[in-house]
Steps between C-alpha positions, in 0.01 A plus 500: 500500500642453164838542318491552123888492320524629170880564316521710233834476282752767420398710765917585614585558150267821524475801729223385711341499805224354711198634547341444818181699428468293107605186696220505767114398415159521620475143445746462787411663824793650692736393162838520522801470247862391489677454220884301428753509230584156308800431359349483131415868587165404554316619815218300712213678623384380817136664639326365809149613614147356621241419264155511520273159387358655187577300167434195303400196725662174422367145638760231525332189467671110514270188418207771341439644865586843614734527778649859517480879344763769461466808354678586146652861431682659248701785529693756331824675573636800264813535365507792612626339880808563362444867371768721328786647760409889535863615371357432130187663521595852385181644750634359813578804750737332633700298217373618213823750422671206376265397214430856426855606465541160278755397731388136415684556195823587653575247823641216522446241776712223672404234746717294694464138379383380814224711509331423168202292506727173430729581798535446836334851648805568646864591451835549604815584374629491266159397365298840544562781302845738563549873431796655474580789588208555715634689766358233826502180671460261392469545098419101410190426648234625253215352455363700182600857349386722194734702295372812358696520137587930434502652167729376267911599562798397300461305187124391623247496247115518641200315541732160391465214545835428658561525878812683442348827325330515859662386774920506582750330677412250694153532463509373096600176550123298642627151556723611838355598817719781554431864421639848601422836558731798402484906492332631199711611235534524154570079489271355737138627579314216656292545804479169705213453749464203765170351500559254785817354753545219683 
């Protein structure tokens, strides 16, 4: 049994995923694949499996006499172990509304502190994410959340490049951890969405 460990860097900065059926190989009988999140954002492949003794033969030798073989093997893992989340692949039955509706273009999202790939994994308040308003118990343990920006009310001028001419109250200001939800009306149109809680 072998384990082969491969990282490949950047991988939290992207919407991404791993692949078990890219990640597993012929070359490795009964393969399997894990895969961890560094705190450079990098993530570490790990995939385990049996070999079989094909490959290059090497001799070891010490005073000009042959004393042992092993068996040399290369082997190749895609990138693609760490293939593109479904929500932006516009042809995904499932999540492929957002990226056809270009809602890409219009959210905004927050994670707690804690739970970026620097952080602890874990939080607790005041350290994960509040909402205000939000109507249950408790409101300051969030993990992650999306805001959905509406069309543009007030004074807003759209597409911008400022986070006010999108988002209101609360939600312009991206250096807190706190955020709120209100009714609609003709001042405030964001739609906030939890991704994960504590």
């Amino acid at each position: 049994k072998v384990s082969l460990v491969a990282t490949a860097s950047k991988v939290a900065m992207a919407l991404r995923q791993l692949d078990f059926d890219a990640a597993t190989s012929s070359d490795f009988a009964g393969s399997a694949a894990s895969a961890t999140i560094n705190s450079d954002g990098s993530a570490t492949l790990t995939l385990t499996g049996q070999v079989d003794d094909s490959g290059t033969t090497v001799f070891f030798t010490c005073a000009g006499a042959s004393f042992g073989i092993c068996k040399r093997r290369a082997f190749d893992i895609p990138i693609r172990v760490f293939g593109d989340h479904p929500i932006i692949n516009s042809l995904d039955s499932e999540y492929g509304w957002f990226t056809r509706n270009e809602w890409h273009k219009l959210t905004y999202y927050a994670i707690a502190p804690a739970f970026a790939a620097s952080g602890a994994r874990s939080c607790t308040s005041p350290n994960c994410l509040t909402i205000k308003n939000l109507g249950t118990s408790p409101n300051n343990d969030k993990r992650a959340l999306l805001i959905l920006a509406g069309g543009s009310i007030g004074s807003q001028t759209q597409p911008s490049g400022t986070l006010s001419n999108y988002l209101e109250s609360e939600n312009v200001s991206p250096v807190d951890t706190t955020f709120e939800i209100l009714k609609p009306s003709r001042t405030f149109n964001d739609r906030v969405v939890v991704v994960d809680t504590n």
